[in-house]
N, C-alpha and C positions, 0 to 999 in steps of 0.2 A: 152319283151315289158310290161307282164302284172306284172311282180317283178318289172320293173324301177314305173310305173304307181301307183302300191299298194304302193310302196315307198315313192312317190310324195304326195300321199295321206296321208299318217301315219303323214309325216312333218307338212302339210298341219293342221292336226289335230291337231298336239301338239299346233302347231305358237296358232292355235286358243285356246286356251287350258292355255296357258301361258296371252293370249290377256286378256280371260276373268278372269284371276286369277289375273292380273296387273302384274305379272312378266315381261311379254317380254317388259314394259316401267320402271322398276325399271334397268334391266339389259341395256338396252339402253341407261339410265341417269346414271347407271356406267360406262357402254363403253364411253359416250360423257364425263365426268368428268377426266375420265383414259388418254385421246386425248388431254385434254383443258387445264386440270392442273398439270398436273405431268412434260409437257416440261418450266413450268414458274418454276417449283421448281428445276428443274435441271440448269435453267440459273438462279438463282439465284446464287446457289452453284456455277456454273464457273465464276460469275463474284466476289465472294470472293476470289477466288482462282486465277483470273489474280491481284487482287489489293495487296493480300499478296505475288503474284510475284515481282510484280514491285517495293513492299519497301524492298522485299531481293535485288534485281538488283539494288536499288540505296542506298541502304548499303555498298553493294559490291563494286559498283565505287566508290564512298567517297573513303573506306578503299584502294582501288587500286592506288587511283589519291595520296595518303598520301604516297606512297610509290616514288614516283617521287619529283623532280628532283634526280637520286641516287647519283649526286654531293652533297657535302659538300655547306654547304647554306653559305654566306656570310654578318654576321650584318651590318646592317647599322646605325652608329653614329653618334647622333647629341647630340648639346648643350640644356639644357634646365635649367630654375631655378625651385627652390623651393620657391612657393610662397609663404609658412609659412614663411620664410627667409626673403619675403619683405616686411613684413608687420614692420609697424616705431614700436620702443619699446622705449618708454618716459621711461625713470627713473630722480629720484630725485637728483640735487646736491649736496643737504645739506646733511651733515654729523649726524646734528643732527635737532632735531626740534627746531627751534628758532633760528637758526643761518643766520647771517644776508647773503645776497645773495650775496654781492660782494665777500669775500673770497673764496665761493662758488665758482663764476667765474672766478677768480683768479687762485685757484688751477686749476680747468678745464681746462684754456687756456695754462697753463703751462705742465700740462699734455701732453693736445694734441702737444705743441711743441716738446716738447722732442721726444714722438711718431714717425713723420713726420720725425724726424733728425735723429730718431736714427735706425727707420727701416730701411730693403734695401730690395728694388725687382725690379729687372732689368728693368720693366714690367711697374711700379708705381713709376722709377726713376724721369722722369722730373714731374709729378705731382706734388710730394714732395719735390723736389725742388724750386719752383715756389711758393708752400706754405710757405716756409721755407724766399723766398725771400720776401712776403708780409707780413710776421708778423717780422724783423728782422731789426733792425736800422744797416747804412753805417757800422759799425766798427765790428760787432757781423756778419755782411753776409758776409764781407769780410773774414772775418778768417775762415768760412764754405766753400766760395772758394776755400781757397790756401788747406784746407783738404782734398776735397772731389777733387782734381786734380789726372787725373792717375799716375802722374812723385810720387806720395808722396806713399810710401810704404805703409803707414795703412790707405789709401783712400780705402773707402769700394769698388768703382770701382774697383781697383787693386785687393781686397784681395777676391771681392766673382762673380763677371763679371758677367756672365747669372747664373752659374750654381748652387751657392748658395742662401739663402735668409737670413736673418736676423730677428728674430721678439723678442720683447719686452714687458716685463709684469710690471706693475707698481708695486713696493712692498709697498711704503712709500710716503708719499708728506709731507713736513713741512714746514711752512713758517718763516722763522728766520730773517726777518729784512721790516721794513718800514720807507723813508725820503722821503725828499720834494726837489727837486730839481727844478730851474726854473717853479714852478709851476707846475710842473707833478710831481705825487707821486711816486716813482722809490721803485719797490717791491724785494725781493730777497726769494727765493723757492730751497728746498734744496731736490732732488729726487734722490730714489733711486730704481733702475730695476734691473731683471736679462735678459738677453738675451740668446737666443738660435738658435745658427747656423743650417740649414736642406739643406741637399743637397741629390736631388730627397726623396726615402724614408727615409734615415740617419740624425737623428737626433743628437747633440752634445751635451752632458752636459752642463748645462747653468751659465753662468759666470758675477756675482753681479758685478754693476756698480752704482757711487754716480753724478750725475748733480747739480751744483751750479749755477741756472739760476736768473739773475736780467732784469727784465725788467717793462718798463715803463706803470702803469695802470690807465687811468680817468675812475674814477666810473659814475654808471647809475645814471641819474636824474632827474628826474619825478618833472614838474609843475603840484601840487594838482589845481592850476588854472584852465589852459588850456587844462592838461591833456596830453601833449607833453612829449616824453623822450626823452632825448640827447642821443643818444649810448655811449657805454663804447669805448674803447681805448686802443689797447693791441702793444708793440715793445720791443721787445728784446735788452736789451745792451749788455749784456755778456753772456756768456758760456763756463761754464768750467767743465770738465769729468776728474772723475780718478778709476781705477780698485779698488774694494775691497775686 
């Protein structure tokens, strides 16, 4: 009893001891700081540590789900244009600076006929035909008929069906003759292309050809008056092709 009591005492003595030296409240407000702030710094630390969990775990699934479907994936195809493609590109007709416009027009329109007649795409068949039949006088569409029949060996129907195309490059245009007939001035245009046969990717050396085209043109008219233009006037009388 009197060791435990002596003992009790001595404690007793120090606590006061430490009391009046300020220790036993410096060590206190270490004990209470030790308790208060040391578990806000360790969940600090775990909550770093769940957050750079969870972007390896959804790294991981990304990188997992990219390994799925292990089938062979299947494109899917569609049509689309190229709008740089449709946008209009004006260019000039004249040949030269000063040159008056109707020749201009002239060549042009003769051009494009030739084009229309002489291309083939199974695809752009009756188009250009219909074209062909609007710019073409009775006697000149008639002879594009009895051509262009299947029964006729070199009718392009017969000779390229679906699976060929036909296309055409202008080399030359010249204009070799002008009269007056019935009051229409009946023009004659002497053109020369080469063409090139393609079937799927096969392309065929291309093979020079001379067109002897006459047809009928009222030029533009413009009233400095009124200010009014007549349209011009384009019809085909003849057409005549030969290999060169």
């Amino acid at each position: 009893m009197n060791s435990n009591s002596d003992q009790t005492t001595e404690e007793y003595i120090e606590i006061a001891e430490k009391v009046r030296s300020g220790e036993y409240f410096r060590d206190a407000r270490a004990m209470a700081d030790l308790d208060m702030h040391d578990p806000m710094s360790e969940r600090y630390v775990y909550i770093f540590i769940t957050i750079f969990s969870l972007i390896i775990t959804f790294v991981a699934i990304i990188a997992w789900q990219g390994l799925y479907p292990l089938r062979p994936r299947i494109p899917f195809i569609f049509a689309t244009n190229d709008i740089a493609e449709d946008y209009p590109q004006i260019r000039s007709l004249l040949n030269y600076i000063g040159e008056k416009p109707d020749p201009a027009i002239r060549r042009f329109l003769a051009e494009h006929y030739v084009r229309i007649r002489e291309d083939y795409d199974a695809a752009l068949f009756d188009r250009n035909h219909n074209a062909v039949q609007s710019l073409s006088g009775e006697a000149a569409f008639n002879e594009y008929e009895k051509f262009i029949l299947p029964l006729n060996p070199e009718s392009p129907i017969s000779l390229y069906q679906r699976h060929t195309t036909r296309k055409i490059s202008i080399i030359s245009t010249v204009e070799t003759g002008a009269g007056n007939q019935s009051g229409d001035n009946e023009y004659r245009i002497s053109i020369i292309f080469d063409a090139v046969l393609q079937q799927g990717e096969q392309k065929k050396p291309p093979t020079r050809h001379q067109v002897d085209i006459a047809f009928k043109y009222k030029d533009i008219k413009l009233d400095t008056t009124t200010g009014t233009i007549e349209p011009y006037g384009f019809i085909v009388t003849s057409y005549n092709t030969k290999n060169l």
